[in-house]
Phi, psi and omega in degrees: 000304164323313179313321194284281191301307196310309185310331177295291166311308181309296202298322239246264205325297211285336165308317191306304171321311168298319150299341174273326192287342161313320180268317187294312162345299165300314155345303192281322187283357112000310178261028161248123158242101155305152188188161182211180174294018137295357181247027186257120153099012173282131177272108182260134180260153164202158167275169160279161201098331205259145192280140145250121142240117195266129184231099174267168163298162171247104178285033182310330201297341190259334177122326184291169186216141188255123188299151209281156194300143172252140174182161157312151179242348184273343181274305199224136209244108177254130193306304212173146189222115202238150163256126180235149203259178199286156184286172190297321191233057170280174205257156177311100167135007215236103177278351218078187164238177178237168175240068201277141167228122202234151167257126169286114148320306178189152199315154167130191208205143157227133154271138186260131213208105185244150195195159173212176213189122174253137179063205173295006202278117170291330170339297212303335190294122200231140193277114184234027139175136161205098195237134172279140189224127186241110179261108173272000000 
């Protein structure tokens, strides 16, 4: 009968465990919200504390380069700027994407407005995302 309860208790604790480790799983992917040029002219909500990540095409193909981000800085902190290359059997002419990752800093709202250019020409400059990011 002792065994019996000690096997029980071992069971309780260790179910428990597996359930809190689930939730923090959930949690975390909760604080990554992703987003792409399907949210350009779009309101994306995130709280504060949570990672946004915005993910374009890379327009090398064209000549282009993307120019540095306009957005509040007092809203949104940006973490990193990752260049990710084209997969192995992409087609020629295929950059990859690039990846801005922002920390929301404090409630209030911005447009994230990424633009490229090619070389110095200003003429050139062409808009490839402008999205309101509402931070609660």
């Amino acid at each position: 009968m002792k065994t019996r309860a000690i096997f029980t208790l071992i069971f309780i604790i260790a179910f428990t465990g597996l359930v809190n480790s689930c939730k923090k799983g959930e949690g975390a992917s909760q604080q990554l919200v992703q987003i792409n040029a399907l949210a350009n002219g779009k309101t994306t909500t995130i709280s504060e504390g949570q990672t946004l990540a915005i993910t374009l095409g890379d327009p090398g193909d064209g000549g282009y380069t993307f120019d540095p981000l306009q957005y509040d800085q007092s809203v949104l902190k940006l973490v990193v700027h990752k260049l990710n290359p084209p997969p192995a059997n992409s087609p020629t002419g295929d950059f990859g994407t690039d990846t801005w990752s922002f920390s929301a800093l404090k409630a209030g709202a911005t447009t994230v407005v990424i633009t490229a250019s090619q070389g110095n020409n200003a003429n050139s400059t062409v808009a490839m995302f402008s999205g309101t990011i509402a931070v609660k």
